[in-house]
C-alpha positions as CSV (number, residue, x, y, z in Angstrom):
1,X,-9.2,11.2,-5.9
2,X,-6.1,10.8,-8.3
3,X,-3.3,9.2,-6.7
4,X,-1.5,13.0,-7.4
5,X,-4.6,14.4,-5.6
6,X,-3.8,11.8,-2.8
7,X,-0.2,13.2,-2.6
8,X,-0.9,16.6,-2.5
9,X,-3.4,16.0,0.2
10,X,-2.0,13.4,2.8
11,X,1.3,15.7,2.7
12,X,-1.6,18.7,3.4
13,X,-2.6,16.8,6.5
14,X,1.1,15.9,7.6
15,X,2.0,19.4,7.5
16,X,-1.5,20.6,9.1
17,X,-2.2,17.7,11.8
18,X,1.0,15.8,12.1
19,X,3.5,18.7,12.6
20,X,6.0,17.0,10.4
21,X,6.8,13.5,8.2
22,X,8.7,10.5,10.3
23,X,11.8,9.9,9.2
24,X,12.1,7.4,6.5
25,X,13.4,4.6,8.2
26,X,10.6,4.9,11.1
27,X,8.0,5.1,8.1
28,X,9.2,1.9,6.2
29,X,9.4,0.6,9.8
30,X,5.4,1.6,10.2
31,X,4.8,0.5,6.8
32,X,5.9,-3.1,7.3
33,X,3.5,-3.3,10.7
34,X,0.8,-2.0,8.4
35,X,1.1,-4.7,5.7
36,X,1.7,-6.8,8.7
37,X,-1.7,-6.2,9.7
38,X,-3.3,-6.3,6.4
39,X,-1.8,-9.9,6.3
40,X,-3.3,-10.9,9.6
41,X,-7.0,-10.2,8.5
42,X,-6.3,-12.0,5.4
43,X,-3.8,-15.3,6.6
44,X,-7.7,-15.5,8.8
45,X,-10.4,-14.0,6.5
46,X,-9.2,-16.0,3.3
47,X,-6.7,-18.2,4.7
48,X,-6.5,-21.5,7.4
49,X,-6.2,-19.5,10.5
50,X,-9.5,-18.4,12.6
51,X,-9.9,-14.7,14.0
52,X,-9.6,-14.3,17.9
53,X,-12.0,-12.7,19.7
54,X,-10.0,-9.6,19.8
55,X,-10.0,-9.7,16.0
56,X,-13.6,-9.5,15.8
57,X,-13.8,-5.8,14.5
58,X,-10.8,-5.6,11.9
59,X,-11.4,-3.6,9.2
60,X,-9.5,-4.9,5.8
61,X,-10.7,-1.1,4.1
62,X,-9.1,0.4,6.8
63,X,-6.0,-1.5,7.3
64,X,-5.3,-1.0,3.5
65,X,-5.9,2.8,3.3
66,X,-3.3,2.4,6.3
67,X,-0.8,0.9,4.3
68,X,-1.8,3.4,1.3
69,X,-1.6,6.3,3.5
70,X,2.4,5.9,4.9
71,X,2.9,4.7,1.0
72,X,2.1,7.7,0.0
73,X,4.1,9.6,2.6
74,X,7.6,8.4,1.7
75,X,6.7,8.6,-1.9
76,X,6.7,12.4,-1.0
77,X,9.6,12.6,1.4
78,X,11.5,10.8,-1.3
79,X,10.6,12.7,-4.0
80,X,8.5,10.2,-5.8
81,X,5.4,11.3,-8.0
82,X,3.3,7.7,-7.8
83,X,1.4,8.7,-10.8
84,X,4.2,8.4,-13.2
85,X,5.9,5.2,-11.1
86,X,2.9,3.3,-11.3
87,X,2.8,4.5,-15.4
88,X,6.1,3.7,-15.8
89,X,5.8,-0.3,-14.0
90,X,2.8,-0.6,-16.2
91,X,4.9,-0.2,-19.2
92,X,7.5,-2.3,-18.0
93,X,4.9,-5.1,-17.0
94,X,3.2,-4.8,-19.9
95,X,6.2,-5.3,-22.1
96,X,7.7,-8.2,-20.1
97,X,4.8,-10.2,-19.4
98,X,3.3,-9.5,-23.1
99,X,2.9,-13.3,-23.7
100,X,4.0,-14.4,-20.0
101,X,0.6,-15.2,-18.3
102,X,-1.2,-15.7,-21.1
103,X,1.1,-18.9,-21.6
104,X,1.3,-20.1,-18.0
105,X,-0.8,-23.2,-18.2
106,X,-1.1,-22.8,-14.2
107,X,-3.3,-19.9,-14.7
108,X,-5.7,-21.5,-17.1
């Protein structure tokens, strides 16, 4: 699925299943739980802290595709085609940090 392909359907399935799009503001508010919760099953999978027993079942795929998913719906209720954002920070990365990483001796 292209990420235009993923606009076009998760605002299918907003329309279809969930009557209409939260407002913005609720939607950054449920995006910031969601990234919340990818950071949870990481700060334990990856990092120092140990996973509860009520943490036994997290599912990293899933919380990401989470986070993905609400991405994707204010990119369409603010007009934004991801495609050409993404294109367009590439360029800019690419450009900026031309020689950037290559010289940082802390990533050698």
């Amino acid at each position: 699925m292209t990420i235009n392909e993923a606009q076009q359907t998760v605002d299918q399935w907003i329309k279809t299943t969930g009557v209409r799009y939260f407002n913005e503001l609720t939607n950054t508010a449920i995006l910031m739980e969601e990234v919340g919760e990818v950071a949870r099953i990481i700060a334990r999978k990856y990092g120092e802290q140990s996973f509860k027993k009520s943490d036994e079942e997290v599912n990293l795929a899933d919380e990401m595709a989470d986070v993905l998913f609400v991405l994707i719906c204010l990119a369409n209720q603010t007009g934004i085609n991801l495609t050409e954002a993404l294109e367009k920070n590439l360029e800019k990365k690419t450009i900026r940090d031309a020689d950037r990483h290559k010289n940082n001796d802390k990533l050698k």
